[in-house]
DRENDO-1510 file (C-alpha; in Angstrom, 1 decimal, always signed):
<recs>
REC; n; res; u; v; w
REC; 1; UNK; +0.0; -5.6; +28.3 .
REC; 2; UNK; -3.3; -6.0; +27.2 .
REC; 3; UNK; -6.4; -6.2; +29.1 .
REC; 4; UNK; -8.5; -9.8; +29.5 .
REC; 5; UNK; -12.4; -8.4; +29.7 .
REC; 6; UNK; -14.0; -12.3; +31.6 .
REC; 7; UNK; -17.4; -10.7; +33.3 .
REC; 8; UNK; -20.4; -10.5; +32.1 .
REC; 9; UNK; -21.5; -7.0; +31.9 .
REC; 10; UNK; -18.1; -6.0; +30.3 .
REC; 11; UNK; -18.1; -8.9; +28.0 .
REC; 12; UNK; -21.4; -7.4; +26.5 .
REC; 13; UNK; -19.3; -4.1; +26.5 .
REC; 14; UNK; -16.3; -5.7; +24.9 .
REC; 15; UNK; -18.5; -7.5; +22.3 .
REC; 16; UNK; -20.5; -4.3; +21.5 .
REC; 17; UNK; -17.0; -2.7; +20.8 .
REC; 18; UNK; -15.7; -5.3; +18.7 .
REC; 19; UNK; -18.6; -5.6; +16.4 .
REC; 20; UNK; -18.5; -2.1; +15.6 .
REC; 21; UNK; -14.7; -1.9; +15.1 .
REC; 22; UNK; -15.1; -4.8; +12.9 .
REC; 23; UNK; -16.6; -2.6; +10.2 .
REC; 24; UNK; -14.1; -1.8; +8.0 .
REC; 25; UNK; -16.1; +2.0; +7.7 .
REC; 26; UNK; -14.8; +2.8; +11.0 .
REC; 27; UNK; -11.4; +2.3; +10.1 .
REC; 28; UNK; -8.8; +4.6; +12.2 .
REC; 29; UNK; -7.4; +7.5; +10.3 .
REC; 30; UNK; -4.0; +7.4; +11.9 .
REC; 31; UNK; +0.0; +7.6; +11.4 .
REC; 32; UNK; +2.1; +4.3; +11.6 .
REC; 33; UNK; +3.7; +5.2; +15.4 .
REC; 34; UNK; +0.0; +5.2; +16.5 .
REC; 35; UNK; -0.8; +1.7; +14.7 .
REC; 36; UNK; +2.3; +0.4; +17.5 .
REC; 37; UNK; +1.1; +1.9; +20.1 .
REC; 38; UNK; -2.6; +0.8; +19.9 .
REC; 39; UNK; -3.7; -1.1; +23.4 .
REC; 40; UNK; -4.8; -4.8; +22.2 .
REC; 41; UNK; -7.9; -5.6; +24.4 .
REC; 42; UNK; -9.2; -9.2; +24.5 .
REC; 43; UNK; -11.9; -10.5; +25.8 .
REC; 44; UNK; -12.4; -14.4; +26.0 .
REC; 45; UNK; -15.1; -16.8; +26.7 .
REC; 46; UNK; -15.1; -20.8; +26.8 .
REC; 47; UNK; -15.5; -20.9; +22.9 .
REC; 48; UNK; -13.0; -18.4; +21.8 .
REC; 49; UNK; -10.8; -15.1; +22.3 .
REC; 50; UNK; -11.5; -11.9; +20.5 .
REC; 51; UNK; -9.1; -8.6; +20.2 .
REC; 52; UNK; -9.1; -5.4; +19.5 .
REC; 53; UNK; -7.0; -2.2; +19.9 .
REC; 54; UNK; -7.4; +0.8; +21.7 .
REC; 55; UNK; -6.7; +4.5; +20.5 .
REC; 56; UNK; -7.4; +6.3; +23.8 .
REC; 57; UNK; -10.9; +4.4; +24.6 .
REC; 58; UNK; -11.8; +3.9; +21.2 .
REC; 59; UNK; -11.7; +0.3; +19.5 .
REC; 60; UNK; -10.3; -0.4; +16.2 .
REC; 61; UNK; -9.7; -3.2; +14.3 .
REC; 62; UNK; -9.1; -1.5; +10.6 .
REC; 63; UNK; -6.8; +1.5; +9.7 .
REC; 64; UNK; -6.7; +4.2; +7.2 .
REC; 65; UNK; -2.8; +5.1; +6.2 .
REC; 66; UNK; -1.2; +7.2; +3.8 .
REC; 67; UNK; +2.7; +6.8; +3.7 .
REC; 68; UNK; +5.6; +6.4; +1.4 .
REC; 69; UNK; +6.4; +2.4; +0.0 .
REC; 70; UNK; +10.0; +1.6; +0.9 .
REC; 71; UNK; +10.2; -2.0; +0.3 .
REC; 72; UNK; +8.7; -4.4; -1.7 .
REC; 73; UNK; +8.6; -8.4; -1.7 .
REC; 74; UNK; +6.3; -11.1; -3.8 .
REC; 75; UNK; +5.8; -13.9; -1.5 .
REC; 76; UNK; +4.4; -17.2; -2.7 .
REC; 77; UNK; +1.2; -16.3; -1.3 .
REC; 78; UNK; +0.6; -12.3; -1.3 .
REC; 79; UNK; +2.5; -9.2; -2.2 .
REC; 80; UNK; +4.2; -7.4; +0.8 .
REC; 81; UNK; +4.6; -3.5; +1.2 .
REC; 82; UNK; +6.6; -2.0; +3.8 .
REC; 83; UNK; +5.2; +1.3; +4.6 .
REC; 84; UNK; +7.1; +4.7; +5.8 .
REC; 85; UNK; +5.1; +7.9; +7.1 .
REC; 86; UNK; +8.0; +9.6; +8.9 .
REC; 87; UNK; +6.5; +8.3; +12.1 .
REC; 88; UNK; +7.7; +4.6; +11.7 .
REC; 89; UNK; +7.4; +1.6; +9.5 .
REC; 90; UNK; +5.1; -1.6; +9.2 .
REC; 91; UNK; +4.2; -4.3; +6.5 .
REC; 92; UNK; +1.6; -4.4; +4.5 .
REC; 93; UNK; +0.2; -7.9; +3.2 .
REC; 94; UNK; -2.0; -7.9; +0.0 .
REC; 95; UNK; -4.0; -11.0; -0.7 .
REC; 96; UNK; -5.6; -12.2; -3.6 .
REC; 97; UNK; -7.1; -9.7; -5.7 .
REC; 98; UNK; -8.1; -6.1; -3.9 .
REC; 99; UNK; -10.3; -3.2; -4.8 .
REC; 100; UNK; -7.8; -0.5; -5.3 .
REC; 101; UNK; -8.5; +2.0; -1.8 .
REC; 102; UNK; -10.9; +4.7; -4.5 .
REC; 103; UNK; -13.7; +2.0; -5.1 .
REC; 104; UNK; -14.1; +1.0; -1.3 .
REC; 105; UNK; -14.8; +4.8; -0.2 .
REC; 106; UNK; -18.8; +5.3; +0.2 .
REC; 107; UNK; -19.9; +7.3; -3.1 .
REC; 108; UNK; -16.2; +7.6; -4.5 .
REC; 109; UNK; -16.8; +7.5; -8.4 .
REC; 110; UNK; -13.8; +5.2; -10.4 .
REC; 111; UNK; -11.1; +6.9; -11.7 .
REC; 112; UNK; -10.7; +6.0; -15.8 .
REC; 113; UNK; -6.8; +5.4; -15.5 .
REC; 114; UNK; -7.0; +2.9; -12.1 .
REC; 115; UNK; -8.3; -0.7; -12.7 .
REC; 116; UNK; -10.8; -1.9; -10.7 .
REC; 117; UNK; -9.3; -4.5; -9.5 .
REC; 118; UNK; -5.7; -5.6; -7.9 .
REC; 119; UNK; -4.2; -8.8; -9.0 .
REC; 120; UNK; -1.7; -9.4; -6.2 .
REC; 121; UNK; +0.3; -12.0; -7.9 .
REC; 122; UNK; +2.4; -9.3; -9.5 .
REC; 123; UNK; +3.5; -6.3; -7.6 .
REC; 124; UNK; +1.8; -3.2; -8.5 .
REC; 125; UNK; +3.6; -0.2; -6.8 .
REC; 126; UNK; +7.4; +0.2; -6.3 .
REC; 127; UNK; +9.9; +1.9; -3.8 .
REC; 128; UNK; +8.9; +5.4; -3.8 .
REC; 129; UNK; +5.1; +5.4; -4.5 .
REC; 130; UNK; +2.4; +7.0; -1.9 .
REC; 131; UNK; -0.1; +4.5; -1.1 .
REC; 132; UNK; -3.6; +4.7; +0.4 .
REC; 133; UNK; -4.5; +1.9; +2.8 .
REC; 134; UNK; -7.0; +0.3; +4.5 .
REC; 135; UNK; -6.1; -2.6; +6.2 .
REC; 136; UNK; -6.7; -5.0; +9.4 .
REC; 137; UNK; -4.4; -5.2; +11.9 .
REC; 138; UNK; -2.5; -8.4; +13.1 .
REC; 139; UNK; -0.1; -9.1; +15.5 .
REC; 140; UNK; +2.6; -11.9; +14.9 .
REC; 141; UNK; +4.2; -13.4; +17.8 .
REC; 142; UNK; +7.6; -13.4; +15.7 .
REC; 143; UNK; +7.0; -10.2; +13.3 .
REC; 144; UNK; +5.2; -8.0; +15.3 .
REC; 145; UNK; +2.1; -5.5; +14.0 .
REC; 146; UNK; +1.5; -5.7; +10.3 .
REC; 147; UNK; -1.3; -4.7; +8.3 .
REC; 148; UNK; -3.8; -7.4; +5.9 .
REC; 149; UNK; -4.5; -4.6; +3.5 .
REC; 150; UNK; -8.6; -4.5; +2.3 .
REC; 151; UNK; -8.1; -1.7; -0.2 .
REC; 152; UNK; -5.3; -0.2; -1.1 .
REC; 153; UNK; -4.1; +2.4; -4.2 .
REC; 154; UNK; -2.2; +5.5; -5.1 .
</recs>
């Protein structure tokens, strides 16, 4: 269960730790069985809930992960990736059009063969492929943990 942060002094904590874990630069290098077993911590006022999840005592709200792609699915609306590391699986969700994961690094220079951009409305990697990831995590009352994917790319 998750934690509900409601006084003041540790709502000022809570939404210290949320705006920093909002940045997708402190993104949590991790495997997929830690990406389950992240805490969710919400804190709430009259206007509105926020969440975020807990490695140990540190807040995250964007992962970093590098696993194998063993399924693949075009939706109406985004392509879907579902991700193996050897430590368990999750789904990926890419939106729209992406900046494949080298351009979002800080000072990574563009590789000639990679485009720059991601056109999700046709599936770019197949069953098989290693995939770099950094994505937002969600959690769906009826699938459970998946991943919103900001950059991704082999």
């Amino acid at each position: 269960m998750g934690t509900v942060v409601k006084a003041d002094a540790e709502l000022v904590w809570a939404y210290a730790q949320y705006k920093w874990a909002q940045m997708p630069e402190h993104a949590l290098p991790c495997c997929i069985g830690h990406i389950h077993a992240l805490r969710p911590m919400t804190y709430s006022t009259e206007q509105l809930a926020r969440t975020v999840y807990l490695q140990g005592q540190w807040p995250c709200m964007f992962v970093h992960v590098v696993a194998t792609v063993v399924g693949v699915q075009r939706n109406e609306f985004y392509a879907e990736y579902t991700l193996d590391d050897g430590s368990g699986t999750i789904d990926v969700h890419c939106r729209q059009t992406l900046p494949t994961w080298h351009e979002h690094r800080p000072g990574a220079q563009a590789r000639d063969k990679e485009p720059d951009q991601l056109d999700h409305s046709e599936l770019h990697f197949s069953v098989g492929d290693l995939v770099d990831t950094l994505a937002r995590l969600h959690t769906h009352s009826f699938r459970g943990r998946v991943l919103q994917a900001v950059a991704i790319g082999t």
